[in-house]
C-alpha positions as semicolon CSV with decimal commas, in nm:
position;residue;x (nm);y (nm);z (nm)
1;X;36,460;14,728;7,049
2;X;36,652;14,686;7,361
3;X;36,577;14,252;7,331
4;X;36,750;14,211;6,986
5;X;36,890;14,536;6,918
6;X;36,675;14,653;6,644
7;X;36,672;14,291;6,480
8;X;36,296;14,265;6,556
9;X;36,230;14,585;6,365
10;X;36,186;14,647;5,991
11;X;36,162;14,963;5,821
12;X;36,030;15,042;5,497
13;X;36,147;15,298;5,212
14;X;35,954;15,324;4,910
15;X;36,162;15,551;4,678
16;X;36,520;15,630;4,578
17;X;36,614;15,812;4,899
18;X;36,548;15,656;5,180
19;X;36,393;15,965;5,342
20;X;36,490;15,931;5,716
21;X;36,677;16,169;5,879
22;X;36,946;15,984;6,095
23;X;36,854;15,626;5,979
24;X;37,167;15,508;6,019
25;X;37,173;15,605;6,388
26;X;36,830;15,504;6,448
27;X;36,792;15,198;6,269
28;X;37,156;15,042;6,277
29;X;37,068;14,651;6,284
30;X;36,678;14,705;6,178
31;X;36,605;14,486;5,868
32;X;36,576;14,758;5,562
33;X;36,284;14,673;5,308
34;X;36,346;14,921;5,025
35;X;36,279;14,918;4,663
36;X;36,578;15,038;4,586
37;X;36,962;14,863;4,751
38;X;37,195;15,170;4,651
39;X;36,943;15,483;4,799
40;X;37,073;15,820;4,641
41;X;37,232;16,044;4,918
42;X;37,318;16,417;4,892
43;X;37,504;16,713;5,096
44;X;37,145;16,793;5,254
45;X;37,135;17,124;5,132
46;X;36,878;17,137;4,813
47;X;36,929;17,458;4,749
48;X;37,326;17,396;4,693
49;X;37,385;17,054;4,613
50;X;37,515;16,985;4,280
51;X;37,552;16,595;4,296
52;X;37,433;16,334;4,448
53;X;37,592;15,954;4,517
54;X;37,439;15,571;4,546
55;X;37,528;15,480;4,860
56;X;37,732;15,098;4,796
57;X;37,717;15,057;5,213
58;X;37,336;15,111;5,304
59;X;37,228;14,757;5,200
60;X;37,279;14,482;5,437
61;X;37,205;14,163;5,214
62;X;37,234;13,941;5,550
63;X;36,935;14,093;5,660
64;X;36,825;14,357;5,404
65;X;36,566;14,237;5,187
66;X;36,468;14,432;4,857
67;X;36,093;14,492;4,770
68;X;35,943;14,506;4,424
69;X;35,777;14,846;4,336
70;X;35,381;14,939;4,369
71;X;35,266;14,960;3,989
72;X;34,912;15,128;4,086
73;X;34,614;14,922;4,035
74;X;34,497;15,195;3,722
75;X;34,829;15,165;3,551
76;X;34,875;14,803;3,614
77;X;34,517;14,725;3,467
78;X;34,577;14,985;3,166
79;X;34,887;14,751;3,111
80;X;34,709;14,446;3,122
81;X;34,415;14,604;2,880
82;X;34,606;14,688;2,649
83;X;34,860;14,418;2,590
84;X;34,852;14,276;2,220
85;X;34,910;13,933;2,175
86;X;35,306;13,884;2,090
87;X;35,346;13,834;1,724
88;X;35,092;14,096;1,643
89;X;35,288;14,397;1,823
90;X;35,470;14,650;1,589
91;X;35,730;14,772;1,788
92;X;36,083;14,619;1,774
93;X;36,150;14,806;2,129
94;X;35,968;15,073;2,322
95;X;36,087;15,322;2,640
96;X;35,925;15,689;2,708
97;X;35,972;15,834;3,014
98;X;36,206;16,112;3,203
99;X;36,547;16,247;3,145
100;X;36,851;16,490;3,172
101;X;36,745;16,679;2,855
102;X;36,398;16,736;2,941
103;X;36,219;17,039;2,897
104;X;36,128;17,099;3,244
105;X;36,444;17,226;3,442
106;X;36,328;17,047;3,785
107;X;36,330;16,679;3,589
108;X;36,652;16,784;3,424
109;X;36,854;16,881;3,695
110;X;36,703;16,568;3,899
111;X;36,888;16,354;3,615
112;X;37,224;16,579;3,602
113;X;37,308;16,581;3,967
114;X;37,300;16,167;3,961
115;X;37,519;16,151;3,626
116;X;37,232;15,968;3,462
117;X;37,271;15,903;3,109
118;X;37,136;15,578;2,986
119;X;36,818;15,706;2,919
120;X;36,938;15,981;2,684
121;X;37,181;15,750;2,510
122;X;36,847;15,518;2,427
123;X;36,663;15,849;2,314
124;X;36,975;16,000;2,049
125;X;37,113;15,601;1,905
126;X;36,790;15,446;1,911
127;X;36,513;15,669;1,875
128;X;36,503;15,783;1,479
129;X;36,463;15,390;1,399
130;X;36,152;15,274;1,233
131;X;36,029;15,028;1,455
132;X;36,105;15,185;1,764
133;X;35,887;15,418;2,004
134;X;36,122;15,568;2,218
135;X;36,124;15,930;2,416
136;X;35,995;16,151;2,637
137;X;35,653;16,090;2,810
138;X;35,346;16,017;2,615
139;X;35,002;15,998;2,697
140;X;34,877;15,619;2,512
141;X;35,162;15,480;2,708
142;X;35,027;15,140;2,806
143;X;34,914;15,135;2,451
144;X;35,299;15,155;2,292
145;X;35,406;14,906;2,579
146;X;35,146;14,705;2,505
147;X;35,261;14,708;2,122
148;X;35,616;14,660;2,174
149;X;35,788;14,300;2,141
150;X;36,055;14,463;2,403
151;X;36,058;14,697;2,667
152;X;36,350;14,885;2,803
153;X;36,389;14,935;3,175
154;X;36,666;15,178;3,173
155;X;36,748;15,328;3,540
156;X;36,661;15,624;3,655
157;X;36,811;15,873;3,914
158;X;36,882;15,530;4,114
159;X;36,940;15,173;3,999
160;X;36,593;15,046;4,013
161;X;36,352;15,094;3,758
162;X;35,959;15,076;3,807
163;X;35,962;14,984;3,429
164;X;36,040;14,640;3,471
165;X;35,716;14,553;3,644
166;X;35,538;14,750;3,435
167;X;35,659;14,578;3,149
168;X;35,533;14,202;3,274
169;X;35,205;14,388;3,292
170;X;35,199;14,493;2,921
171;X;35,344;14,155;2,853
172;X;35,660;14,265;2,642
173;X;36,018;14,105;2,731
174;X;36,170;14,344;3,025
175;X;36,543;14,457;2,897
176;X;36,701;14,579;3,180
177;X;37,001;14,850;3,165
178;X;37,139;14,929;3,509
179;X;37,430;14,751;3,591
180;X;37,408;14,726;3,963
181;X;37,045;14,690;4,029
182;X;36,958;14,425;4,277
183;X;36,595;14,310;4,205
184;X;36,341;14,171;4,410
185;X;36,355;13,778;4,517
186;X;36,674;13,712;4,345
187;X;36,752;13,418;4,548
188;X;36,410;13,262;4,472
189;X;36,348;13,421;4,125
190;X;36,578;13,350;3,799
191;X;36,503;13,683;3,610
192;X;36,727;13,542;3,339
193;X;36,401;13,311;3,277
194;X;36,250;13,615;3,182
195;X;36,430;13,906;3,144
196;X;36,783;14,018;2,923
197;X;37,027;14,235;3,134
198;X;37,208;14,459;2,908
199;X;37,512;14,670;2,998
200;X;37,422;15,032;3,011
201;X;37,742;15,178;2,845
202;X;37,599;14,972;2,499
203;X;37,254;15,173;2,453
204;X;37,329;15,194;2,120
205;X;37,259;15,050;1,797
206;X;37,415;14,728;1,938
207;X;37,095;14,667;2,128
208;X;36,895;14,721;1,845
209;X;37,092;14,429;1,639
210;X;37,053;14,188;1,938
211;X;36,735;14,228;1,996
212;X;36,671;14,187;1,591
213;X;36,864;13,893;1,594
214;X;36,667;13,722;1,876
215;X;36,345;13,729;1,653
216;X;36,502;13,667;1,343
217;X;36,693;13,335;1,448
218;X;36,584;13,235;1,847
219;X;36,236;13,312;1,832
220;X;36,093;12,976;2,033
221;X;36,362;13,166;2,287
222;X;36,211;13,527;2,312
223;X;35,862;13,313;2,300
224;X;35,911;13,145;2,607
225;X;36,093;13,437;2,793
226;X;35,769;13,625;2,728
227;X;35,555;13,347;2,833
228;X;35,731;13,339;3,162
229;X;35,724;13,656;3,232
230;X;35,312;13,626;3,161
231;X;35,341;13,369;3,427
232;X;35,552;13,525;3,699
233;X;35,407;13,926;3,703
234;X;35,192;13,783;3,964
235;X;35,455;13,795;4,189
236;X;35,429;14,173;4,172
237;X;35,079;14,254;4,153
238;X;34,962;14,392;4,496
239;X;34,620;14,410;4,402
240;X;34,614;13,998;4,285
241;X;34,401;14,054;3,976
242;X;34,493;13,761;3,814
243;X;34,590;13,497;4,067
244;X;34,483;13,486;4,469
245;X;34,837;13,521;4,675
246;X;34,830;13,165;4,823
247;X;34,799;13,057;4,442
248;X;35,124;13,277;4,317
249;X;35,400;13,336;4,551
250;X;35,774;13,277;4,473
251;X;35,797;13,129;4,792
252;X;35,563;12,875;4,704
């Protein structure tokens, strides 16, 4: 440490927090691979905090470098299993997971002290539509993402969402809501190629029109925006099911 001053060191977080104590003291010019850029940070004290912040200073994206998410080899080859081909999937749009209404008082205060509420504006504008599967957690769910045109990648308790990879597994178009997500290889990778970004304040019926409106009158578009994202998941599979590394890298 003492020949570059930490600059030969890396340290890895794998979740929202990055669960160090005194990281900042003990890692102040380390490079930072994390899955997540804005890491939630509290008072400490679980059994009194009652909010919690995204920290907009951890990040260092001179020398920080942002990770993509382990899907586990199971899920990821549930995904993959169940994946319809495009055209023949029934859903319009599909998202089931967590939130700040759920039954369970542990998830729900989890959601409430980071002010999430994308996830339960999808679940009351979007969820008594007819072509739509969205809600809490199921149990076929590779089989709905797999039979969903769209799937919707709302954040969690932080900015990044493990849904995203997931969805280039089941091979549906991610739709990402959280606004300041910063996602993995951005200066290689054009996500736009195969992803839509859509502001989280319009989880509403909105997003249900657009996304209508793509299949109706720009289908070659949503087409190929699937297609690449069939091409690219590579770049996040771990376990290289499909490809060998030295055959799929975006630094190739």
């Amino acid at each position: 440490r003492r020949r570059r001053e930490g600059l030969d060191h890396v340290a890895l977080f794998g979740a929202s927090a990055w669960q160090l104590p005194g990281w900042r003291d003990l890692l102040p010019n380390s490079i930072v691979s994390a899955v997540e850029s804005e890491p939630i940070e509290s008072d400490g004290i679980p059994e009194t905090e009652t909010l919690c912040w995204h920290c907009k200073d951890c990040f260092q994206p001179w020398k920080d470098v942002v990770l993509p998410p382990l899907t586990p080899l199971p899920a990821a080859r549930s995904l993959l299993k169940k994946s319809k081909p495009f055209m023949e999937r029934e859903f319009l749009m599909t998202w089931h997971g967590q939130h700040a209404e759920s039954s369970n008082p542990a998830v729900r205060r989890a959601y409430e002290i980071t002010n999430e509420t994308v996830r339960t504006s999808l679940i009351h504008n979007l969820s008594h539509l007819p072509d739509v599967s969205i809600g809490s957690p199921i149990s076929d769910y590779a089989g709905i993402m797999g039979n969903a045109k769209f799937c919707l990648c709302p954040k969690g308790a932080s900015s990044y969402t493990s849904r995203v990879f997931e969805a280039l597994f089941a091979g549906c178009v991610p739709v990402i809501l959280s606004d300041h997500v910063r996602l993995p290889f951005e200066e290689l990778v054009h996500w736009k190629d195969f992803s839509i970004a859509w502001p989280m304040d319009q989880a509403d019926l909105s997003l249900y029109d657009y996304l209508k409106s793509l299949l109706e009158h720009e289908l070659p578009y949503v087409l190929q925006l699937q297609k690449r994202a069939a091409e690219v998941r590579c770049w996040f599979d771990y376990f290289a099911q499909e490809k060998e590394p030295k055959e799929c890298s975006p630094y190739l």
